[in-house]
C-alpha positions as CSV (number, residue, x, y, z in Angstrom):
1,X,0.0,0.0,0.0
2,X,1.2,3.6,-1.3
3,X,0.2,7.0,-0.7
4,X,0.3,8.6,-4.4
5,X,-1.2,11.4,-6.4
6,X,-1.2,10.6,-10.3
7,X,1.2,12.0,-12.9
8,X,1.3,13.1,-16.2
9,X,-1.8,15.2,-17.4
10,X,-5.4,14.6,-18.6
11,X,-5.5,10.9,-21.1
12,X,-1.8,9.4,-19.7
13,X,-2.3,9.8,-16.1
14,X,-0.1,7.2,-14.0
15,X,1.5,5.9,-11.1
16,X,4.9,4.8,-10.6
17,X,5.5,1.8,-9.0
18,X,9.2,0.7,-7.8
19,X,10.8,-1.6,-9.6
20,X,11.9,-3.1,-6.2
21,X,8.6,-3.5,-4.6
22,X,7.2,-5.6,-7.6
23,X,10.0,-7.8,-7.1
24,X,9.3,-8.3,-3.5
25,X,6.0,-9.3,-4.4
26,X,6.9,-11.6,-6.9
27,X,9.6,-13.1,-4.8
28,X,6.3,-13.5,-1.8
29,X,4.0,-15.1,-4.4
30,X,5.4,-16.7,-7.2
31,X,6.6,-19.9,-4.5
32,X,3.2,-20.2,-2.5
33,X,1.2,-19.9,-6.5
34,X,-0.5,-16.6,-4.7
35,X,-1.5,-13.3,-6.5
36,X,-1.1,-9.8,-4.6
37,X,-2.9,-6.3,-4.8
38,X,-0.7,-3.2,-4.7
39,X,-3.2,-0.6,-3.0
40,X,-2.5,3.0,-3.7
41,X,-4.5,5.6,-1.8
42,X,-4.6,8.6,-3.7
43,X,-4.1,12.0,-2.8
44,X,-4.0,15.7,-4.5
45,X,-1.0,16.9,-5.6
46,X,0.1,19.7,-3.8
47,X,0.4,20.4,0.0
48,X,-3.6,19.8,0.6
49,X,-2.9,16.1,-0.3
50,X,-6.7,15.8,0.0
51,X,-8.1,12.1,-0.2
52,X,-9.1,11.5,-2.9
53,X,-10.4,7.4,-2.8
54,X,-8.5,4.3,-2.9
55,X,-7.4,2.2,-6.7
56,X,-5.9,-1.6,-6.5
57,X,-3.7,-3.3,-9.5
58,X,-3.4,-7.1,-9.1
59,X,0.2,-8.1,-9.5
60,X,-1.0,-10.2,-12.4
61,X,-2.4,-7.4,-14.5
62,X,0.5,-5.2,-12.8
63,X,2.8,-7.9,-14.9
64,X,1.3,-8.4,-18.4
65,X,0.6,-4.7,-18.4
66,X,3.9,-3.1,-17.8
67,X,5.6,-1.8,-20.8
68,X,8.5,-2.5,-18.8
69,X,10.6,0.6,-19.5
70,X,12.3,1.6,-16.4
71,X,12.3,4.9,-15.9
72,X,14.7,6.2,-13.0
73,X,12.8,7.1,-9.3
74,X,13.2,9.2,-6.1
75,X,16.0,7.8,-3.4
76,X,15.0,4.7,-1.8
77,X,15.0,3.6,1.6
78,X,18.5,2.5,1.1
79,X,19.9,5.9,-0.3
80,X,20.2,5.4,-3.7
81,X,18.3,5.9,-6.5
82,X,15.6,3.6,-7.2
83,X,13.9,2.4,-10.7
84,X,9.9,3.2,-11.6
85,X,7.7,1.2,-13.9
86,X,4.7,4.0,-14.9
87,X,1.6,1.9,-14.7
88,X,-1.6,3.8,-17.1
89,X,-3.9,5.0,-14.5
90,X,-6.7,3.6,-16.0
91,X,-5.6,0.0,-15.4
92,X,-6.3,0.5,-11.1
93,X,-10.2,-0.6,-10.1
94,X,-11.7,1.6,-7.4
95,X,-11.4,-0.3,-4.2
96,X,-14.8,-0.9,-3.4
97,X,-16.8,-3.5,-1.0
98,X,-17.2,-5.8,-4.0
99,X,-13.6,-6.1,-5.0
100,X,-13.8,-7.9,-1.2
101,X,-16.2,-10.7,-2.0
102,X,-15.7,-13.9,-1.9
103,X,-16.1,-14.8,-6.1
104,X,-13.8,-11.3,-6.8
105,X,-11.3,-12.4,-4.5
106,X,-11.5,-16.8,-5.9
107,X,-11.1,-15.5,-9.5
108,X,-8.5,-13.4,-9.0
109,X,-6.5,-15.6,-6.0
110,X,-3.8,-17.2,-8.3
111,X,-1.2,-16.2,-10.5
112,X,-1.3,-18.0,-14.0
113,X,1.7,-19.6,-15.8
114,X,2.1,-17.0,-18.6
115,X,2.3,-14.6,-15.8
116,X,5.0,-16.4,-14.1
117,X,7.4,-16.7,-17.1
118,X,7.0,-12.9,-17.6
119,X,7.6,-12.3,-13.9
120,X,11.1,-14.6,-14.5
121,X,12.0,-12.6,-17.2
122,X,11.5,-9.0,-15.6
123,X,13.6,-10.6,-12.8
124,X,16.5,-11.3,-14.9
125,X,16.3,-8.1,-16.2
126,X,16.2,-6.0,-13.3
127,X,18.8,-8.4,-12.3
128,X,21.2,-7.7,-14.8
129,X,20.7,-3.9,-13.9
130,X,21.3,-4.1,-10.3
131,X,23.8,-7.2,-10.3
């Protein structure tokens, strides 16, 4: 879960999501066959930051989505500059009630195989960045 306001302008708004933290959630769910929701709570730009209602990606669409064009980030956590993969705003779901129940959540629970050989190659190819 991030606190985010979109960039870009009107038609090719997005939010950038760390290279890193998809990684961590592959390296969570690709083992255990899981899939994973990366929440963003969105905000205003500016110094309001007003609320303004909360989106969800599933790593799986996250994944067969990304153009995959890294594009370089604020300082992480560790001090150095991190990597961003801009994600269409359009592709997050308002998270609702019914994105909760019980058939949303059973159809969308595991990760399929086509999504697990593009998950291996983005992780080569961060890999080979960072390695």
């Amino acid at each position: 879960m991030k606190e985010k306001s979109a960039g870009g302008g009107e038609g090719d708004s997005f939010f950038g999501i760390d290279a890193g933290r998809i990684l961590m959630l592959l390296r969570l769910c690709l083992p255990v066959d899981a899939n994973a929701a990366y929440v963003v709570r969105e905000v205003q730009e500016g110094g309001s930051r007003k609320f303004l209602g909360w989106k969800v990606l599933t790593l799986d669409r996250l994944i067969m989505s990304a153009s995959w064009n890294l594009q370089a980030g604020g300082v992480g956590m560790g001090g150095g500059n991190t990597q961003t993969v801009l994600m269409p705003y359009g592709l997050f779901e308002n998270l609702d009630d019914k994105w909760f129940e019980d058939t949303n959540l059973n159809a969308i629970g595991q990760i399929s195989n086509s999504v697990k050989l593009k998950a291996a190659e983005f992780q080569k190819e961060v890999a080979s960045l960072f390695g």
